[in-house]
C-alpha positions as CSV (number, residue, x, y, z in Angstrom):
1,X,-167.2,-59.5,99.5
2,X,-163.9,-57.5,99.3
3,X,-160.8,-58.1,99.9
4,X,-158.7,-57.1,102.7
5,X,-155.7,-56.0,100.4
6,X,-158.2,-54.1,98.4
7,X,-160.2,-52.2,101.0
8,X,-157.2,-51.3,102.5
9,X,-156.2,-49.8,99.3
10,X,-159.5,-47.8,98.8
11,X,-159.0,-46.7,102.1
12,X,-156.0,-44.5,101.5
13,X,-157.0,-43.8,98.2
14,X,-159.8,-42.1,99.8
15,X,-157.9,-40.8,102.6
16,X,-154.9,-39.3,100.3
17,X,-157.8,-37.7,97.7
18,X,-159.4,-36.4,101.0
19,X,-156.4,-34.4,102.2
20,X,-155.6,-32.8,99.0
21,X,-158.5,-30.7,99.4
22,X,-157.1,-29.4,102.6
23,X,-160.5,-29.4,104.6
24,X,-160.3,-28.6,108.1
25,X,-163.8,-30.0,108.4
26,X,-163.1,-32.8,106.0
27,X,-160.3,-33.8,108.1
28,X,-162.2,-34.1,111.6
29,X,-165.5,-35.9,109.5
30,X,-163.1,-38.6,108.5
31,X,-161.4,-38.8,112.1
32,X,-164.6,-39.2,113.7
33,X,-166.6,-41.7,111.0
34,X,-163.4,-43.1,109.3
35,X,-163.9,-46.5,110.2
36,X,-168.1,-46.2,109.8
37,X,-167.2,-44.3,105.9
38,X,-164.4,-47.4,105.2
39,X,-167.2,-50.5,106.0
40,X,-169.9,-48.8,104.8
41,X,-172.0,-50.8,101.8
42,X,-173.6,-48.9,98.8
43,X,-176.6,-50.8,98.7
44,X,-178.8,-53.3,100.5
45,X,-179.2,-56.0,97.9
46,X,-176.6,-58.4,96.4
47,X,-178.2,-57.3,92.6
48,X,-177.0,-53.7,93.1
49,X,-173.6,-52.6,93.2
50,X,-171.4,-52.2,96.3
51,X,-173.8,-54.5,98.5
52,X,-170.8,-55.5,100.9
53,X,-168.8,-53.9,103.5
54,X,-166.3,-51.2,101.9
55,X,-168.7,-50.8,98.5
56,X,-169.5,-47.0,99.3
57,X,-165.7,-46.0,98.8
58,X,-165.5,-48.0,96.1
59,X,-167.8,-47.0,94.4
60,X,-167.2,-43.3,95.2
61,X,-163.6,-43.8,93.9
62,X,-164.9,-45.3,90.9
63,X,-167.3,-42.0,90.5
64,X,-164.4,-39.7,91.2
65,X,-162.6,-41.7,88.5
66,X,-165.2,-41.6,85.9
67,X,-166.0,-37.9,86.7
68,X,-162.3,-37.1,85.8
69,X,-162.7,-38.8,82.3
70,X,-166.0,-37.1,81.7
71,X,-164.7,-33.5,82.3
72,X,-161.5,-34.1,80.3
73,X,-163.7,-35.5,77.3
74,X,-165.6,-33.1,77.4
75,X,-162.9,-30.3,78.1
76,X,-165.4,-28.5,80.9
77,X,-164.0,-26.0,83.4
78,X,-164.7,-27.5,86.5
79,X,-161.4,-27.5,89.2
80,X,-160.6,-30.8,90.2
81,X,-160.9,-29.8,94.2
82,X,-164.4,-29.9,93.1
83,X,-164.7,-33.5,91.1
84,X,-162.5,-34.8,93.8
85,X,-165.1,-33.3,97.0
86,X,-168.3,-34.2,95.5
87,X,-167.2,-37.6,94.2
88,X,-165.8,-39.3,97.3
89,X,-168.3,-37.1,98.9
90,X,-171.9,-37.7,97.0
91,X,-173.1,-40.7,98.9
92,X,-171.7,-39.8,102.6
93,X,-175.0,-39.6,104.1
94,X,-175.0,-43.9,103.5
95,X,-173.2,-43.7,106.2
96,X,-175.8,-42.9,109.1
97,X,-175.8,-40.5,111.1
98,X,-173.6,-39.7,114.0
99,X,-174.0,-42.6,116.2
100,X,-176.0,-44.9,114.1
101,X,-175.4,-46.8,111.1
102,X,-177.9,-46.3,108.1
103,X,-177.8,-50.0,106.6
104,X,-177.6,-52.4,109.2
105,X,-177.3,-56.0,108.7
106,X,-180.9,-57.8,107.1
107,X,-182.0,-60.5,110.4
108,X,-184.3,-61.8,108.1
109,X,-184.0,-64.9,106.2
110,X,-187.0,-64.7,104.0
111,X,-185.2,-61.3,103.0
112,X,-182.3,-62.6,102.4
113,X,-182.7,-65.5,100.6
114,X,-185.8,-64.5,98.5
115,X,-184.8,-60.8,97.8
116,X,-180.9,-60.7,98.0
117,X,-181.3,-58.3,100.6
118,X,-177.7,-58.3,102.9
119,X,-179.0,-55.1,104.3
120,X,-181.8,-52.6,105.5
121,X,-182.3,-49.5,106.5
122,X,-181.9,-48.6,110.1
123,X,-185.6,-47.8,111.1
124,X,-183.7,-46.1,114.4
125,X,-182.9,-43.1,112.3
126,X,-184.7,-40.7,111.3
127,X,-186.0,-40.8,107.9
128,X,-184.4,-38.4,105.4
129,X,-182.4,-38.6,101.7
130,X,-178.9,-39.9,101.4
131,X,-178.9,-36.6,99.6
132,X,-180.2,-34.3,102.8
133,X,-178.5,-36.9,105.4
134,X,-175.2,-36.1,103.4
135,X,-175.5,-32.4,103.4
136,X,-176.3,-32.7,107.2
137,X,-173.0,-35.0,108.3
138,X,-170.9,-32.3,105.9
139,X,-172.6,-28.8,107.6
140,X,-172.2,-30.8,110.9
141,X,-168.2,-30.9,110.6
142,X,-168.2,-27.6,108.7
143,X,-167.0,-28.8,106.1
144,X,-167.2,-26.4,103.2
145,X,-168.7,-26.4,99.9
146,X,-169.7,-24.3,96.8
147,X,-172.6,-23.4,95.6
148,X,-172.6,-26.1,92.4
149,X,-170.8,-28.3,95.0
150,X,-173.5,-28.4,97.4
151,X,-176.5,-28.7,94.2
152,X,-174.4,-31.7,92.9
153,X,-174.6,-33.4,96.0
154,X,-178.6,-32.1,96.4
155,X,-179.2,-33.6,92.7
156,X,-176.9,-36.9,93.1
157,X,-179.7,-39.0,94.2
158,X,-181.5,-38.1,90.7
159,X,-184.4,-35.5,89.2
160,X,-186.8,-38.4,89.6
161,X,-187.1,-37.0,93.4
162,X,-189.5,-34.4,94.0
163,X,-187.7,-32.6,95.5
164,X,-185.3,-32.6,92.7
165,X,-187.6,-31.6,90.0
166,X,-187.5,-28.1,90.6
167,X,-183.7,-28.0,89.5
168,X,-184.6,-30.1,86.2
169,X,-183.1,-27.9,83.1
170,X,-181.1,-25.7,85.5
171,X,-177.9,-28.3,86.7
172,X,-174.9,-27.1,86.5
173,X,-172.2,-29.1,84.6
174,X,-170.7,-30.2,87.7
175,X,-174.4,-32.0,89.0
176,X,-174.9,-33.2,85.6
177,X,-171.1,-34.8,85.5
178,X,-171.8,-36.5,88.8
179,X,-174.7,-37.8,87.7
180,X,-173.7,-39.2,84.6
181,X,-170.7,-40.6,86.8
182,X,-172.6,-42.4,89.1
183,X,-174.5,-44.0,86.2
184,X,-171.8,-45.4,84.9
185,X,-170.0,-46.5,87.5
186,X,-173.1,-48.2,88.4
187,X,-173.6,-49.9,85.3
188,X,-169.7,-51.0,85.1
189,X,-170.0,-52.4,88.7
190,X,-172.9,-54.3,87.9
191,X,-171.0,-56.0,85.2
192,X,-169.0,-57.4,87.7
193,X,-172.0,-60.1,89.1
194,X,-172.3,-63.0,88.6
């Protein structure tokens, strides 16, 4: 679980990083779903990172973070509006959709005691990837996006998708720097367990 004092703090870390990219479409998104976006987990099970209310902005900060390093280690061209969108941005579609939630909280014991599980997914909604339901919730508030901005989003989710394959060999650096991101940030939060 996280703490007050540091969800708060996520919050308008988020919220600051958000309004830098001056978004008219960003903007409204987070009016309408801010307070869906701030309790939103990362993941259904207490073995994966970000399994508690708030671990989605976490762990996107900690992607935005990591995606910063990576392109100033490797000295890539790649404008920061662009790290800064697709890393707080990437995993959005967690969120639900418009009026329902996509985790929702696991009601069954054996679930959560045997597997760990906290959460599941909201069998109300219709299925699609975090990838596609991200896309959607973005195009819904028009917010806008480049070309390697919107692939890096597509690609997050990994090329072990098939619907992913078709773009294995061809990323751009910006995909491949969110990717590598997310892997890390994922292994560094699931340090933190105990």
């Amino acid at each position: 679980m996280i703490e007050f004092d540091v969800l708060k703090n996520n919050w308008e870390t988020f919220g600051k990083l958000c309004n830098r990219l001056s978004d008219h479409g960003l903007s409204t998104l987070l009016e309408t779903l801010d307070e869906r976006i701030l309790m939103c987990p990362a993941s259904p099970r207490e073995s994966q990172y970000g399994a508690y209310a708030g671990g989605m902005v976490e762990h996107s900060l900690e992607v935005t973070k990591v995606m910063r390093d990576l392109v100033q280690v490797y000295a890539l061209s790649i404008p920061v509006n662009s790290i800064i969108k697709v890393g707080l941005l990437h995993d959005l579609g967690k969120v639900g959709d418009l009026d329902r939630d996509y985790f929702v909280e696991q009601t069954s014991d054996w679930h959560r005691d045997k597997l760990g599980q906290v959460y599941k997914f909201n069998e109300e909604l219709n299925k699609m990837s975090v990838s596609h339901r991200t896309l959607y919730l973005l195009q819904h508030f028009g917010v806008t996006l480049t070309n390697d901005e919107w692939l890096a989003i597509q690609l997050a989710q990994g090329s072990h998708f098939e619907e992913n394959r078709f773009y294995v060999g061809h990323e751009s650096g910006l995909a491949l720097v969110l990717q590598q991101a997310k892997q890390r940030a994922t292994h560094t939060d699931l340090t933190h367990i105990s």
